[in-house]
C-alpha positions as CSV (number, residue, x, y, z in Angstrom):
1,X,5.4,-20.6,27.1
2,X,8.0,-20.2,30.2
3,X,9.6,-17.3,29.4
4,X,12.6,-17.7,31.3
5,X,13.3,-20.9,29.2
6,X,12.6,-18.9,25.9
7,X,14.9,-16.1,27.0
8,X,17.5,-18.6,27.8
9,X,17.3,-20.3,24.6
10,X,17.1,-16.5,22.6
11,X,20.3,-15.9,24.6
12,X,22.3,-19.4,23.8
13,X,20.5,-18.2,19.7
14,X,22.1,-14.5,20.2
15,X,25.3,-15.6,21.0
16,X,25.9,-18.2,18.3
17,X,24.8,-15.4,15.8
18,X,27.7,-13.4,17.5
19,X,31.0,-12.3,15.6
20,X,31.9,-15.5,12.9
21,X,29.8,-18.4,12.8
22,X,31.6,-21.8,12.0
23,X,29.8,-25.0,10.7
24,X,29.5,-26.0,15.1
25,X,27.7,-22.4,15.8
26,X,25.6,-22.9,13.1
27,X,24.2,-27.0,14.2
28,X,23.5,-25.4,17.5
29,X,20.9,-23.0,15.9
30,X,19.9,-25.4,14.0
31,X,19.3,-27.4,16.8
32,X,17.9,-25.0,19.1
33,X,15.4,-23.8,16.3
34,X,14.5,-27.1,16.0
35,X,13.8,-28.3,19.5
36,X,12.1,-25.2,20.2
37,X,8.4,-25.4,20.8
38,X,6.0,-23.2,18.5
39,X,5.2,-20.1,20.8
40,X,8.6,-20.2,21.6
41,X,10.3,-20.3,17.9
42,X,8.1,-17.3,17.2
43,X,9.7,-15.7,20.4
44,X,13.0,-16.4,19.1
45,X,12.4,-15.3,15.4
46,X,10.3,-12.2,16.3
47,X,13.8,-11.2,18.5
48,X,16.2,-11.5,16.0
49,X,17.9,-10.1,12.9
50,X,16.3,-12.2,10.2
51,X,18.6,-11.3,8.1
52,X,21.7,-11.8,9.9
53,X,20.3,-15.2,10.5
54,X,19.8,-16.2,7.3
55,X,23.2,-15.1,6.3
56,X,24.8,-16.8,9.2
57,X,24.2,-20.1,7.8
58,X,26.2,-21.5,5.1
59,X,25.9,-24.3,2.3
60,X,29.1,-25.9,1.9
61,X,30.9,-27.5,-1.3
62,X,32.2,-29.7,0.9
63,X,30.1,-30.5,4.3
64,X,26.5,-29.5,5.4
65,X,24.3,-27.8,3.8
66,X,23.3,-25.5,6.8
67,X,21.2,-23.1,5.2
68,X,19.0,-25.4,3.0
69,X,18.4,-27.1,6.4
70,X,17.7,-23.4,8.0
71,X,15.0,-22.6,4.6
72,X,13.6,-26.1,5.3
73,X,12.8,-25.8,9.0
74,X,11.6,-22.4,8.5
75,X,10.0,-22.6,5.6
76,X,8.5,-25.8,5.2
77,X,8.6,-27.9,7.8
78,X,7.5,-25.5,10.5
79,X,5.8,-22.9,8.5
80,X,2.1,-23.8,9.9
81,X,3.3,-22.8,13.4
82,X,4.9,-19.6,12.7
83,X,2.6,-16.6,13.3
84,X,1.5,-14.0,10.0
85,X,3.6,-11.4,11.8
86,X,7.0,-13.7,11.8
87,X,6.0,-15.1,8.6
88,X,6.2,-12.1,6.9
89,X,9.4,-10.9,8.7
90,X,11.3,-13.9,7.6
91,X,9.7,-13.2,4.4
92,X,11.2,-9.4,3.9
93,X,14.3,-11.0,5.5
94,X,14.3,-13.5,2.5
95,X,13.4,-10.3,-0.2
96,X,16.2,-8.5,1.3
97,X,19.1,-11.1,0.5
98,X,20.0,-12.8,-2.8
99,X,16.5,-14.4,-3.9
100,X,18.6,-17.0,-5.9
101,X,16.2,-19.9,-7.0
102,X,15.9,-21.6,-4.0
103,X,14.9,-18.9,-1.9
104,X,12.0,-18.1,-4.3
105,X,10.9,-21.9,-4.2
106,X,10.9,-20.8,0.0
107,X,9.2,-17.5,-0.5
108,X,6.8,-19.3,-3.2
109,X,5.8,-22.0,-0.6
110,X,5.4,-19.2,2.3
111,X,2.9,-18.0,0.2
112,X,0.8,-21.1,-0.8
113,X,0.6,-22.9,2.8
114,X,-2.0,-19.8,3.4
115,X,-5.4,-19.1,2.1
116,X,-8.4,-17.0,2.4
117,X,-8.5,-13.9,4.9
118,X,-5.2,-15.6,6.5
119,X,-3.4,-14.9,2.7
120,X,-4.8,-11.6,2.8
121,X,-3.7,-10.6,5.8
122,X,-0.4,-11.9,5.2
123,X,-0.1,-10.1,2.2
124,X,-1.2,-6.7,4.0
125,X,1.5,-7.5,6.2
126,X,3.9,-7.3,3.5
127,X,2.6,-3.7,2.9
128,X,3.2,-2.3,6.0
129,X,7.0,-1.9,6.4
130,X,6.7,1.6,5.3
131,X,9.4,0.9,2.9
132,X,10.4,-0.1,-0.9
133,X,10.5,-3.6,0.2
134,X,6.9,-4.4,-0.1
135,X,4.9,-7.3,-2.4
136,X,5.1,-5.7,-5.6
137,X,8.9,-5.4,-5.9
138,X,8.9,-9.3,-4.1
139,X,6.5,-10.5,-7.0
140,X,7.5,-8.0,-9.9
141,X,11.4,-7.3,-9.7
142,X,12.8,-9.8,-6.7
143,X,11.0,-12.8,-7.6
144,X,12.9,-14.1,-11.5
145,X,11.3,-17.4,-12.2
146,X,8.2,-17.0,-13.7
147,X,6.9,-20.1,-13.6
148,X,7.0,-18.9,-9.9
149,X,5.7,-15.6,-10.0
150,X,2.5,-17.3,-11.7
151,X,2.3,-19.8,-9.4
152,X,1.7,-17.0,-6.7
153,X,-0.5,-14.5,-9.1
154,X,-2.9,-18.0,-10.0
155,X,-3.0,-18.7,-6.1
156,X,-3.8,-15.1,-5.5
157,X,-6.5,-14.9,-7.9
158,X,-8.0,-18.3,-6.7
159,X,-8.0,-17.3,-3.1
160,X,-9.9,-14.3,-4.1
161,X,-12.2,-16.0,-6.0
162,X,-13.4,-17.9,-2.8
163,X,-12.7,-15.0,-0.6
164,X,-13.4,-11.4,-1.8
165,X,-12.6,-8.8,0.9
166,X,-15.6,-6.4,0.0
167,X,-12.9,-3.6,0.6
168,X,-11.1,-1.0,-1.9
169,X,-7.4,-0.2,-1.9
170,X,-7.4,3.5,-2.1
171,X,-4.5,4.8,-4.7
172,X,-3.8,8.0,-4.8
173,X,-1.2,10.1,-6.9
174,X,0.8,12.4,-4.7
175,X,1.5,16.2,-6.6
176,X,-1.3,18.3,-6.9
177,X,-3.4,15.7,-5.4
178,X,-2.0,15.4,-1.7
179,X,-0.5,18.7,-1.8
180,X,0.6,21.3,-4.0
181,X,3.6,21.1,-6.0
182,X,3.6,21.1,-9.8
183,X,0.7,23.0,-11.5
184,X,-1.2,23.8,-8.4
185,X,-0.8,27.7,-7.8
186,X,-3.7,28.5,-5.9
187,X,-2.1,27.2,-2.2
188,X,1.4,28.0,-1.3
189,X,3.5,25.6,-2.3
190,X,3.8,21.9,-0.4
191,X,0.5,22.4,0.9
192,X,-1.0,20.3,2.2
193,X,-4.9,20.1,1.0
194,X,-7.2,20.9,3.2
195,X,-9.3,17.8,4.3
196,X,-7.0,15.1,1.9
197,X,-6.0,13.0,4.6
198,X,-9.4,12.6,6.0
199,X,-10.5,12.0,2.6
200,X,-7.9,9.7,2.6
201,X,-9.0,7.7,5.9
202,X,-12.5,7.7,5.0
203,X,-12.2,5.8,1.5
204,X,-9.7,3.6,3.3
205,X,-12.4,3.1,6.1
206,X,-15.2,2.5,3.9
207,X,-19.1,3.1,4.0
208,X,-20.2,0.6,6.5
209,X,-20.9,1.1,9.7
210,X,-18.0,-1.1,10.7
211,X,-14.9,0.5,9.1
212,X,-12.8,-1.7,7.1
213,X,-9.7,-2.5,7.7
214,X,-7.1,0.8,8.4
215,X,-3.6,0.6,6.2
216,X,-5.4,0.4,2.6
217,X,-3.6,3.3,1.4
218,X,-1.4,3.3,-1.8
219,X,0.7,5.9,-3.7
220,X,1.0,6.2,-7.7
221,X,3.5,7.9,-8.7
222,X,5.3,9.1,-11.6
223,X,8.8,9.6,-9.6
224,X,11.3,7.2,-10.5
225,X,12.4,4.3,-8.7
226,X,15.6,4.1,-8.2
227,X,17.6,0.8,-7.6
228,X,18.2,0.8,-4.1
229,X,15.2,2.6,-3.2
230,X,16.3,6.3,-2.1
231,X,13.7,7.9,-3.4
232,X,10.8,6.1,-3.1
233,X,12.0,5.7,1.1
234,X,12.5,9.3,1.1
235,X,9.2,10.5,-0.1
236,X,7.2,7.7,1.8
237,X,8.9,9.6,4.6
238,X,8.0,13.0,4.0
239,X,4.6,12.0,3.4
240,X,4.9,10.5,6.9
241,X,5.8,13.8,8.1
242,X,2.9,15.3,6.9
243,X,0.5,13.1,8.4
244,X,0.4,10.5,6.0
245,X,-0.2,7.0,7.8
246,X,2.1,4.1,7.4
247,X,1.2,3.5,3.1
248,X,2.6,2.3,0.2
249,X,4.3,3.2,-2.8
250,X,4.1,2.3,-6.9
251,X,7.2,4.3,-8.3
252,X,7.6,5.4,-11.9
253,X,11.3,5.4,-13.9
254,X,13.4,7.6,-15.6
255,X,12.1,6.5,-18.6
256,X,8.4,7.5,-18.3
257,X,8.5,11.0,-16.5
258,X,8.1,13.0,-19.4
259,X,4.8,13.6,-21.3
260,X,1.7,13.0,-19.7
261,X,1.0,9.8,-21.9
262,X,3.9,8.2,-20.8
263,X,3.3,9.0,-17.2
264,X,-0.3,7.9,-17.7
265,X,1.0,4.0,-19.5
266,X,3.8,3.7,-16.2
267,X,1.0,4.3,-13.9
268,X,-1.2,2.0,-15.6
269,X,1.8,-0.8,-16.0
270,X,2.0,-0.6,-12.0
271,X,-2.1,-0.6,-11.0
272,X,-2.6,-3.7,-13.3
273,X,0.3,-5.3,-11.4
274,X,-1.2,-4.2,-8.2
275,X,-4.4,-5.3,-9.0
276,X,-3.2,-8.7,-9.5
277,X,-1.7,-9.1,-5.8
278,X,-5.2,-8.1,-4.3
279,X,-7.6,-9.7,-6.7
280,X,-9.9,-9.8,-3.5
281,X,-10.0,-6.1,-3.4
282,X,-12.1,-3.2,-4.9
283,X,-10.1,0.2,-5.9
284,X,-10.5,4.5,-6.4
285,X,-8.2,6.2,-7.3
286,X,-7.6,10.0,-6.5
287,X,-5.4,12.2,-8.7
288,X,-5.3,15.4,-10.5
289,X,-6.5,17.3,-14.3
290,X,-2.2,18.3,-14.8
291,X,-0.2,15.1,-15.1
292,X,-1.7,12.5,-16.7
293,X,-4.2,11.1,-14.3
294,X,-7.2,11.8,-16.0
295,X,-6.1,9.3,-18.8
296,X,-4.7,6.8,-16.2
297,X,-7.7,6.9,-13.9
298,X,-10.1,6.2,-17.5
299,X,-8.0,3.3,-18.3
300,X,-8.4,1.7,-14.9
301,X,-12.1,2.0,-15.2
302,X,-12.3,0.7,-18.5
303,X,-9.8,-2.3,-17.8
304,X,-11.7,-3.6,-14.0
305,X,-14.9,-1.4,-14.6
306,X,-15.8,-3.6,-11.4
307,X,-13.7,-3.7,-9.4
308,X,-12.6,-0.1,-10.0
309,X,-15.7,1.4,-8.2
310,X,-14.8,5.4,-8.7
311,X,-11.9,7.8,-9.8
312,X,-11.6,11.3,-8.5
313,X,-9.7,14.0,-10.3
314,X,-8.4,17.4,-7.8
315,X,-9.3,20.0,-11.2
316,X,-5.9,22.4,-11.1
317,X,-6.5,23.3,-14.6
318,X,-9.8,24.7,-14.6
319,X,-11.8,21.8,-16.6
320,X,-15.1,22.6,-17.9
321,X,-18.3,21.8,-16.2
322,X,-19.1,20.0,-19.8
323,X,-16.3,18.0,-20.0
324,X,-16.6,17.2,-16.4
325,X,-19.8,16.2,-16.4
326,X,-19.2,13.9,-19.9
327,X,-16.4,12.6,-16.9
328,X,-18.8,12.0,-14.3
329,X,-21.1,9.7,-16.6
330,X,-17.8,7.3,-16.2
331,X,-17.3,7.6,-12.9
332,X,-14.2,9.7,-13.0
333,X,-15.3,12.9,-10.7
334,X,-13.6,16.2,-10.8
335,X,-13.4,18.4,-8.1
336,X,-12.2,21.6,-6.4
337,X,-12.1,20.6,-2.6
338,X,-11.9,17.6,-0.7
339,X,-15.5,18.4,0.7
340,X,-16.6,18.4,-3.1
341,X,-15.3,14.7,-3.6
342,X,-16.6,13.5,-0.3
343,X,-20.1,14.6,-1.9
344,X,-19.4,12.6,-4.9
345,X,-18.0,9.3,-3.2
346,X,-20.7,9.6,-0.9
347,X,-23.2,9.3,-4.1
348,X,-20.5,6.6,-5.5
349,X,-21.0,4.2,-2.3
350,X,-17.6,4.3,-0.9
351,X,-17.8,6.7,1.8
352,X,-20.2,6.9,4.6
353,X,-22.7,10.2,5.3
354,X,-20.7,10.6,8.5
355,X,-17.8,10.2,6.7
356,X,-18.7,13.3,4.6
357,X,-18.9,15.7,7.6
358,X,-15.6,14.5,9.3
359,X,-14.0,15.6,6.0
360,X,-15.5,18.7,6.1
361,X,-15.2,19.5,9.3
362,X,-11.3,19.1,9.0
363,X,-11.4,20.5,5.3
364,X,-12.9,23.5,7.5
365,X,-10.0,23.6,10.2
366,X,-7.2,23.0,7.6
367,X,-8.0,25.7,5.3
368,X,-8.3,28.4,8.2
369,X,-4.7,27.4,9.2
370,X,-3.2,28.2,6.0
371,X,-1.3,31.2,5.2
372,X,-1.9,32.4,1.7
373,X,0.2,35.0,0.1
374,X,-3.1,37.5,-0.6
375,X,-6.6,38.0,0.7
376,X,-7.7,37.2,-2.7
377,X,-6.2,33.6,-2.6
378,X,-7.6,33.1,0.9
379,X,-11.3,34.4,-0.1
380,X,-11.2,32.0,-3.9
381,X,-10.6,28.9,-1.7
382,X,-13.1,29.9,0.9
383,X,-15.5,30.7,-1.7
384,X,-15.0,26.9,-3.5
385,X,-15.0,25.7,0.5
386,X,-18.4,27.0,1.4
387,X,-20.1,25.8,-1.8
388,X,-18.9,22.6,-1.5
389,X,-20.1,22.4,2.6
390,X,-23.3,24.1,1.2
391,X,-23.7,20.4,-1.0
392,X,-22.5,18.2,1.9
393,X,-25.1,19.9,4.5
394,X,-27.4,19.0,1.8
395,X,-27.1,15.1,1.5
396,X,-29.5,12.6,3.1
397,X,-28.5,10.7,6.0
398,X,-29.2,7.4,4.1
399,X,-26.8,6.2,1.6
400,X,-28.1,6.5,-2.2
401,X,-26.1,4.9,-4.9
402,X,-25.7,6.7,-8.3
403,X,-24.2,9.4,-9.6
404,X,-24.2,13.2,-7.9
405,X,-27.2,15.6,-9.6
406,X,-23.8,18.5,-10.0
């Protein structure tokens, strides 16, 4: 690609999108879209408001019928030569507008022209904005026409068929699990646990020697969703600030966040969703004994007991070791400390044995940086830290599948 000829043409494109756009502005983008060359269309659409574009464009009772022709180009016509990253822009730039039926007949064919690891990866794309905007609220809430939304859940589910990923989608809750803030009064509160976010990256980079794929990384939770997103944007962003990396978010309502039950059925409502997006995928799940995670965690198993391959449950209620251990027959594995579950996911298969010590070794650091309100606090959590390390020092180098001897 020339790129002084594709900056000349993203120049003639910004300037037609500037101010009003009359039915003239709006054949020269058409044109210029269309004579463009495939490296540089993606040039042009990767340095552009999507969204502005798409609204730019009109349908007219009376005269063209601009932004059909805009959907077709894009859309059909010239779909194959658009890169996943552009693909899924225009596609959050379709989400984002009015997905009136003919933009979910576009969004539906975005979908099908791909298969295989190149669906996948499209569909992680979709994930990674960091925001509400993601492929559950495109395929569960934006998306109306069912007929439609099957189409895409069938496709999903046959592309997975011929193409499983051999990685899990780790999904996590978010109080009491990532840090403390509900029933949790053994930390100060909003901390953050020590070793969770290692924890974290390690189920999300699997047991092989080559790590999976990084960005695997979803939150369950039982705060509401609200209709414009506020709240699910603002807590993916204070996660950020506390180290979270870029991840995603299954919201709860109103409705559901009282009683434990009910916060237990929402949960379960949004993971069988989300399992049918990423049919290719494996799962854990890592939650907490004080809000209903216990009962969601044991339905997941018992719905995909494949594909779910281990549920791990931060005890802040003080379980006992015989109802834990009648939990660990079903692969749902209580624990005190992060180091503790690493020992048990190492035993499940999804972790590695190095794995294990780089969650201890930052379980280690974190915990000597927290401030605890008494020396009594401080010496309980070092006390559950060092038994714990005692266990992981103890593990074989080798991976053995099956369930911990503890």
């Amino acid at each position: 690609m020339d790129l002084t000829t594709a900056t000349t043409k993203l120049q003639a494109l910004r300037r037609d999108m500037t101010g009003h756009t009359d039915r003239n502005d709006e054949r020269r983008i058409l044109d210029l879209l269309e004579g463009a060359t495939g490296e540089e269309l993606n040039f042009l659409l990767s340095n552009v408001d999507l969204v502005r574009l798409l609204s730019d464009l009109d349908d007219r009772l009376v005269g063209p019928k601009h932004h059909t022709e805009l959907l077709d180009l894009l859309c059909t016509r010239r779909a194959a030569e658009l890169s996943l990253p552009v693909r899924a822009s225009l596609t959050t730039a379709l989400q984002k507008g009015a997905t009136h039926a003919q933009a979910e007949a576009r969004l539906r064919d975005l979908f099908l022209g791909l298969k295989g690891r190149e669906l996948t990866g499209f569909k992680n794309l979709l994930e990674a904005g960091g925001e509400y905007h993601d492929l559950h609220k495109l395929v569960f809430d934006d998306v109306d026409d069912v007929v439609v939304r099957a189409e895409l859940l069938t496709h999903f589910q046959r592309e997975a068929d011929a193409f499983p990923s051999g990685e899990n989608k780790v999904l996590s809750d978010i109080d009491d699990t990532f840090f403390a803030n509900w029933v949790d009064k053994r930390y100060p509160p909003k901390t953050v646990y020590p070793g969770v976010l290692a924890f974290y990256q390690e189920l999300d980079r699997g047991p092989g020697i080559i790590p999976g794929r990084a960005g695997d990384l979803v939150f369950v939770s039982a705060r509401p969703q609200d209709p414009l997103g506020l709240i699910e944007n603002a807590t993916l962003d204070s996660l950020s600030k506390r180290g979270v990396p870029l991840s995603v978010m299954l919201s709860g309502s109103f409705f559901y966040l009282v009683g434990n039950t009910r916060i237990a059925q929402k949960k379960f409502e949004n993971f069988e969703q989300y399992a049918r997006l990423f049919p290719e995928y494996g799962f854990v799940f890592v939650g907490d004994s004080g809000q209903g995670d216990v009962e969601f965690g044991a339905r997941m198993r018992e719905s995909l007991p494949q594909a779910v391959r281990a549920v791990f449950i931060h005890d802040v209620v003080a379980t006992p070791r015989e109802q834990r251990d009648a939990w660990r027959a079903k692969h749902v594995f209580f624990f005190d400390t992060y180091v503790g579950a690493a020992v048990d996911a190492f035993h499940a298969g999804v972790i590695s044995r190095d794995g294990v010590d780089r969650i201890a070794a930052a379980a280690t650091e974190s915990l000597a940086a927290i401030s605890f309100p008494s020396p009594a606090l401080r010496q309980a959590r070092e006390a559950e830290l060092e038994r714990d390390l005692a266990l992981a020092r103890a593990l074989p180098r080798t991976q053995a599948l099956g369930l911990s001897p503890r």
